[in-house]
C-alpha positions as a LaTeX table, in Angstrom:
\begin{tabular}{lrrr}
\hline
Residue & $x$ (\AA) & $y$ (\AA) & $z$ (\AA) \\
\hline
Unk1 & 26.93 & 17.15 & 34.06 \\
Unk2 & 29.48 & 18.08 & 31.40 \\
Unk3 & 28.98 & 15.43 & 29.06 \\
Unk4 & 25.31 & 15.40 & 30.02 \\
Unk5 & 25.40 & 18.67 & 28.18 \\
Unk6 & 27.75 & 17.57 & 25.51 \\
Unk7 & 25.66 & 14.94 & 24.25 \\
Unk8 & 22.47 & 17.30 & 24.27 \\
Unk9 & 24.46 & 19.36 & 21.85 \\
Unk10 & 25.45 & 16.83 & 20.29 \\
Unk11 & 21.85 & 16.03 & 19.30 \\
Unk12 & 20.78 & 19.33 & 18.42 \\
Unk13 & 23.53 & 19.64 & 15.89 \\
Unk14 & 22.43 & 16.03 & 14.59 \\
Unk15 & 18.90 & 16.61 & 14.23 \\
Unk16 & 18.62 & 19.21 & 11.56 \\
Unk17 & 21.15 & 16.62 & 9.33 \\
Unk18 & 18.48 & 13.62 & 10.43 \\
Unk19 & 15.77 & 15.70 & 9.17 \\
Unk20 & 17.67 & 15.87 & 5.73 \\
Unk21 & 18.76 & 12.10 & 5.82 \\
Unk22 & 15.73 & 10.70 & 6.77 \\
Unk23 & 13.64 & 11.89 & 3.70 \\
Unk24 & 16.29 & 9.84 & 1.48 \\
Unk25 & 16.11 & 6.85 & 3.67 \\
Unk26 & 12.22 & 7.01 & 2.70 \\
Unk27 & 13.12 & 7.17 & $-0.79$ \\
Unk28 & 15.17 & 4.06 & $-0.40$ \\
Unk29 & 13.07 & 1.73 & 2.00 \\
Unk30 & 10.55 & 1.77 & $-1.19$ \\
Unk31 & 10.47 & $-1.27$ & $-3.54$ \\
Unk32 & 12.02 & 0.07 & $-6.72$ \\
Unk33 & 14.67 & $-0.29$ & $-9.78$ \\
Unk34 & 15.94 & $-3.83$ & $-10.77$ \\
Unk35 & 13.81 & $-4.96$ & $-7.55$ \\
Unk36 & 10.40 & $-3.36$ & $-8.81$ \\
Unk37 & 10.84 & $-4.11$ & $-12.51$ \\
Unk38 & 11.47 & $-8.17$ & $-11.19$ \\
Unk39 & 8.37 & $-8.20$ & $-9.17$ \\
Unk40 & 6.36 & $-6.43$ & $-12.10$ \\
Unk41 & 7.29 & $-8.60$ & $-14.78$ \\
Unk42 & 7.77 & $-12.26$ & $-12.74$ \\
Unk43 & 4.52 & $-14.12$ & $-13.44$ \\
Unk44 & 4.75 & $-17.43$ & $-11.71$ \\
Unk45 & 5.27 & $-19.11$ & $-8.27$ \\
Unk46 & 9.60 & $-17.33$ & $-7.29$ \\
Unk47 & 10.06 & $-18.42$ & $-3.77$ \\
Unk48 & 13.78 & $-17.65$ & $-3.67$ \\
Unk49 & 13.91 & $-13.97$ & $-5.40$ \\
Unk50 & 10.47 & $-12.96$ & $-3.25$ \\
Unk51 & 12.33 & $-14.72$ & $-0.20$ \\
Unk52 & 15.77 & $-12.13$ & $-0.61$ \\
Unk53 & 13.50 & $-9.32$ & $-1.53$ \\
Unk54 & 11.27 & $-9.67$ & 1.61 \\
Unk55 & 14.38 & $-9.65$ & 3.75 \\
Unk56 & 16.22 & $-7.23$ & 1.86 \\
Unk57 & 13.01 & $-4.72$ & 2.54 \\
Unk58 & 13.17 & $-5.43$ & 5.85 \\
Unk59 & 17.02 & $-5.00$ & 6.41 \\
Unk60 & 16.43 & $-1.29$ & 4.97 \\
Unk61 & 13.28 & $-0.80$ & 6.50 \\
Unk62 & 14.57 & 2.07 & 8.77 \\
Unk63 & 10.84 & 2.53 & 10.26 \\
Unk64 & 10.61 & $-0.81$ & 11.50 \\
Unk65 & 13.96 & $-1.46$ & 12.79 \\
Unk66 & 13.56 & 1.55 & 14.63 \\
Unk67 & 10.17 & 0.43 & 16.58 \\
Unk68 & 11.68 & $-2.75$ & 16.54 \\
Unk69 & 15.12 & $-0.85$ & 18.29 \\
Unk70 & 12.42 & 1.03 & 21.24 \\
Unk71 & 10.90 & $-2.49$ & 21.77 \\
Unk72 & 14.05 & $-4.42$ & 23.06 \\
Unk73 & 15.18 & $-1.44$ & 24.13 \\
Unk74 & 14.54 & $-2.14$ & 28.02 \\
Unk75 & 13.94 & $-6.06$ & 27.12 \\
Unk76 & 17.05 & $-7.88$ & 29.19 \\
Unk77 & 15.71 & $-11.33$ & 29.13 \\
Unk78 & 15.89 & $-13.21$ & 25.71 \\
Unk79 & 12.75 & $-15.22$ & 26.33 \\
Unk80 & 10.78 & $-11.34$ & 26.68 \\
Unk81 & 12.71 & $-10.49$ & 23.00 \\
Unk82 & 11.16 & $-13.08$ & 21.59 \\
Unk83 & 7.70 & $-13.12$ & 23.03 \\
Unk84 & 7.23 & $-9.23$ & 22.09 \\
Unk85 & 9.15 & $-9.62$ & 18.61 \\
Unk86 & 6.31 & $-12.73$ & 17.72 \\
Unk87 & 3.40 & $-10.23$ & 18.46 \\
Unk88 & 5.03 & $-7.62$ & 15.92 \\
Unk89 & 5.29 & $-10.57$ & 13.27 \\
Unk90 & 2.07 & $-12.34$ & 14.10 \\
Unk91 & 0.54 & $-8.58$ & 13.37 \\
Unk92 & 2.48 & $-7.86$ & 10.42 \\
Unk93 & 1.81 & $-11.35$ & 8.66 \\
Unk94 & $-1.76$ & $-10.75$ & 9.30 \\
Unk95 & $-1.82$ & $-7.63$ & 7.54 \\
Unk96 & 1.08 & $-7.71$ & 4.80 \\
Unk97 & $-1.13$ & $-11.35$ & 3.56 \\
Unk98 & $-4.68$ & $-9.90$ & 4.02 \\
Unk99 & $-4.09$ & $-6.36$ & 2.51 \\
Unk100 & $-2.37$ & $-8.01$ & $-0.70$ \\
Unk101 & $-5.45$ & $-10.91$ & $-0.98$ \\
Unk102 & $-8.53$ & $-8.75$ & 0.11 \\
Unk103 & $-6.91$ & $-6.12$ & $-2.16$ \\
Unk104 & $-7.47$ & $-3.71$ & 1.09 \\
Unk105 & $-6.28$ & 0.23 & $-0.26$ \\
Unk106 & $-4.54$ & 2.84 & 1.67 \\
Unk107 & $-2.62$ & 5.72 & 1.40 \\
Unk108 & 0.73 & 4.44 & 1.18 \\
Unk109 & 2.05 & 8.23 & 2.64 \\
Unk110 & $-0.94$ & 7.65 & 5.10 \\
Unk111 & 0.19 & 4.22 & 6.77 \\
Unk112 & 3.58 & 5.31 & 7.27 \\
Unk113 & 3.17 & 8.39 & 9.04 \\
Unk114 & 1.58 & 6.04 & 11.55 \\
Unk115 & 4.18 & 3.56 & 11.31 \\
Unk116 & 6.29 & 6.39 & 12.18 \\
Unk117 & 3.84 & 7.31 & 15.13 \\
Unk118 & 4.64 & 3.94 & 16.38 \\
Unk119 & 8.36 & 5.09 & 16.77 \\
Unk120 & 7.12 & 7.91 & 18.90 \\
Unk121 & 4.73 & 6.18 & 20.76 \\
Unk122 & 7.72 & 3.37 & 21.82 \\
Unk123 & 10.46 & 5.83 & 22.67 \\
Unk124 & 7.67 & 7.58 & 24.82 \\
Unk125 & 6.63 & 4.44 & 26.67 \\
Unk126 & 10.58 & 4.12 & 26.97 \\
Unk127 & 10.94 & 7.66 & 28.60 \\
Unk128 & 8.27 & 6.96 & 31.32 \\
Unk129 & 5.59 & 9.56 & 29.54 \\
Unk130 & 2.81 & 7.31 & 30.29 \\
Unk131 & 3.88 & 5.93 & 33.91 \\
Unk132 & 1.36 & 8.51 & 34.67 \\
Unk133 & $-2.06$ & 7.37 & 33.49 \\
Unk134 & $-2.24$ & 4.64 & 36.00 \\
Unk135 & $-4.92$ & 1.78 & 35.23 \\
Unk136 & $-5.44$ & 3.51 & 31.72 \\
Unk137 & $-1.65$ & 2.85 & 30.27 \\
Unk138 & $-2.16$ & 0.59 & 27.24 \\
Unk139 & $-1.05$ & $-2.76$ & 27.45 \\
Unk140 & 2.83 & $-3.10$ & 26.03 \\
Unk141 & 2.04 & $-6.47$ & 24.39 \\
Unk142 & $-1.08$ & $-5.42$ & 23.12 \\
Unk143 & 0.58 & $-1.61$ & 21.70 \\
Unk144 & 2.52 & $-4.12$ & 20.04 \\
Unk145 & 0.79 & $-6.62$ & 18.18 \\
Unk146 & $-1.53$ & $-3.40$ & 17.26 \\
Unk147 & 1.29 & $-1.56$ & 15.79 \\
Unk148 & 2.65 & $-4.63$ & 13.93 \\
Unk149 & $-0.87$ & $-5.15$ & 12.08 \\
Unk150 & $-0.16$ & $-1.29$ & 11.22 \\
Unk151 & 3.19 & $-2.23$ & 9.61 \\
Unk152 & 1.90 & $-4.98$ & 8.05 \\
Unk153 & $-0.14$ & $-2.72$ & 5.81 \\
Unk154 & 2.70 & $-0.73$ & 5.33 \\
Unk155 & 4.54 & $-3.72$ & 3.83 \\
Unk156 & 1.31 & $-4.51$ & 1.95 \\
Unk157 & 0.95 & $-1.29$ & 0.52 \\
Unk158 & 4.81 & $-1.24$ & $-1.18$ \\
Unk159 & 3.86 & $-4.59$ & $-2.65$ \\
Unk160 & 0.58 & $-3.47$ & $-4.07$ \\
Unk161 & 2.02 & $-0.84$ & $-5.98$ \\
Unk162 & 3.86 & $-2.95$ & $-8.65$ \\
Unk163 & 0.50 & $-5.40$ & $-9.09$ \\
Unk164 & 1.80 & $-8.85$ & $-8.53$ \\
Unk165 & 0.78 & $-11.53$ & $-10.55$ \\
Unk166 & $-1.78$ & $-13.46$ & $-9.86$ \\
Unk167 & 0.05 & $-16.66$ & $-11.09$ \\
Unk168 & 1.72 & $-18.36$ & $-7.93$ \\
Unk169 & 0.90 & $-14.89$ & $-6.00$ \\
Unk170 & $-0.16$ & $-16.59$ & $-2.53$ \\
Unk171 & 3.38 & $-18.60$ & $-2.69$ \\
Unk172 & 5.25 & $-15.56$ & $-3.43$ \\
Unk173 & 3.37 & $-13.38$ & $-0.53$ \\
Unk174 & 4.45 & $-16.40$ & 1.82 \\
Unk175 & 7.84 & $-16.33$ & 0.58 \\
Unk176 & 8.00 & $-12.42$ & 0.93 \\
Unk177 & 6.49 & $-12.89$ & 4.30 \\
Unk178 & 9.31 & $-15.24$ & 5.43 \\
Unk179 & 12.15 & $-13.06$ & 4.19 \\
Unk180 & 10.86 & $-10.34$ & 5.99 \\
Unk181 & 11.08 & $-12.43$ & 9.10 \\
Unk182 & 14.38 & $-13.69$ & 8.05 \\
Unk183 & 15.35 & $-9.72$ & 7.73 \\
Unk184 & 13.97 & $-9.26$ & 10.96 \\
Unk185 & 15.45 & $-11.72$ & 13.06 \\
Unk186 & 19.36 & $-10.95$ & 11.40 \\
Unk187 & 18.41 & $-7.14$ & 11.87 \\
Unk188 & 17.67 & $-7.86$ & 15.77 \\
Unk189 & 20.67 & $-9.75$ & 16.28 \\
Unk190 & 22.32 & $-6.93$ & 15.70 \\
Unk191 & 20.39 & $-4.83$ & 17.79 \\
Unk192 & 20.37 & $-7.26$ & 20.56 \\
Unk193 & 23.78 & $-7.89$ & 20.56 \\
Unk194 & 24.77 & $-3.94$ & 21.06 \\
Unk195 & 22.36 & $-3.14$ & 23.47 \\
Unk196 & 24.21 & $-6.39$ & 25.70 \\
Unk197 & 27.40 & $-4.47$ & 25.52 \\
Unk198 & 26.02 & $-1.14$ & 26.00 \\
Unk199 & 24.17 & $-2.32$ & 29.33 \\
Unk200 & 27.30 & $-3.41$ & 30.91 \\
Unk201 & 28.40 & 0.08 & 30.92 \\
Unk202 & 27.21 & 2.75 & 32.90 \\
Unk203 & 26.44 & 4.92 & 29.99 \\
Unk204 & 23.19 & 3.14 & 29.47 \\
Unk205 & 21.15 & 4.48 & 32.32 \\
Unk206 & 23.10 & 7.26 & 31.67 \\
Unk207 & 21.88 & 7.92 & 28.31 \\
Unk208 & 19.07 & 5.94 & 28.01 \\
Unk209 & 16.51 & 8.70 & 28.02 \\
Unk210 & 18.69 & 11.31 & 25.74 \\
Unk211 & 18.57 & 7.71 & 23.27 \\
Unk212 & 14.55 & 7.92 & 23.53 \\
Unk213 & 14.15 & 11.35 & 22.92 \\
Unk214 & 16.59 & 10.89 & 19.73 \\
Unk215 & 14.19 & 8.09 & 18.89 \\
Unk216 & 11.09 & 10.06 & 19.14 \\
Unk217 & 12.28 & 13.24 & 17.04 \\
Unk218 & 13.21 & 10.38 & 14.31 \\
Unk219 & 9.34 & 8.97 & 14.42 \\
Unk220 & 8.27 & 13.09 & 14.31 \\
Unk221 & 10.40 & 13.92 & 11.31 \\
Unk222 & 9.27 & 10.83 & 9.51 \\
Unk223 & 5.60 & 11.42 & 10.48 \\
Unk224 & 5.76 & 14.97 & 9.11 \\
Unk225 & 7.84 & 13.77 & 6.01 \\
Unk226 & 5.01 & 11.61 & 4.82 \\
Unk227 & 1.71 & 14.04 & 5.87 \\
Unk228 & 3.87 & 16.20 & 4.06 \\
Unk229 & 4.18 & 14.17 & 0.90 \\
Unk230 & 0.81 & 12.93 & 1.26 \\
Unk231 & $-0.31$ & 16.58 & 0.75 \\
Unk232 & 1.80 & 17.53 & $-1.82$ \\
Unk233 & 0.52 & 14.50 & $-3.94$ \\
Unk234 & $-3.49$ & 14.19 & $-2.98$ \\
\hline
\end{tabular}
């Protein structure tokens, strides 16, 4: 019960220097600098450069990893990593490729506030909140490949701000598309491989549900962050 109410303060004191953090992060996860002024100015098919860049986004794309984190979260079996972490990319591809071609518009601010509702929704799924509504609980694959078509646009949306070329654009997307999923998988590696050594110890069950609600405050402050901006810059 002591450390039980150790690592609750614990939290509270690292909340209020998340909710400072985080807004930087956002800053960061955007395509910009060296990165933005390459994309701008490239005109021509750059497989290799949009390949780096598509992981590199991904590798610092906090939001994401985070979901990504509440996902495999309770996944033990590798086969179940896999099937769940294919939904997210089928549903990202779909989006990141058809909101760059069809030229589809929205509120950059807008999109991630719901990629950050994703993060809440997970680590609420994770902490039982929905064990409640019976036949009515959304379907976890489903929540998934949903939320990944919502990222997708999110990733769409960084990449339609610098205009890309039209000049080798659909070979670039692709290539951006694969270093994402390059990102991705090297990024969940990671993951995976810590939450194997953390379940062998008895401070997973434990702390598994103080880890959630962490989670979810992270998806609210990032939510709010970006209503907030979107606000302050309609």
């Amino acid at each position: 019960m002591h450390t039980r109410r150790l690592v609750l303060l614990l939290t509270a004191q690292l909340l209020p220097a998340l909710a400072l953090v985080l807004p930087v992060l956002a800053l960061a996860h955007n395509i910009a600098g060296g990165d933005a002024s390459f994309i701008a100015s490239n005109a021509g098919a750059a497989p290799g450069p949009f390949m780096y860049l598509g992981a590199k986004h991904m590798v610092s794309g906090y939001d994401h990893l985070l979901f990504l984190a509440g996902v495999i979260f309770f996944l033990y079996r590798p086969i179940h990593v896999i099937q769940y972490v294919t939904l997210f990319a089928v549903g990202h591809s779909t989006t990141l490729l058809l909101g760059v071609l069809a030229d589809i518009q929205i509120n950059a601010y807008l999109i991630d506030s719901f990629i950050a509702l994703s993060v809440v929704y997970k680590a609420l799924e994770n902490m039982g909140g929905l064990d409640r509504l019976g036949k009515w609980r959304p379907n976890t694959r489903l929540a998934v490949l949903l939320f990944g078509l919502i990222h997708g646009f999110g990733l769409a949306t960084s990449l339609q701000e610098l205009q890309l070329a039209d000049e080798g654009l659909i070979v670039n997307l692709i290539s951006f598309n694969v270093g994402v999923e390059i990102g991705q998988i090297l990024a969940l590696l990671f993951i995976f491989a810590f939450f194997e050594v953390w379940r062998t110890r008895n401070s997973f069950r434990q702390y598994a549900f103080i880890s959630n609600a962490a989670l979810m405050c992270a998806g609210f402050i990032l939510m709010m962050y970006q209503l907030t901006a979107w606000q302050l810059n309609a």
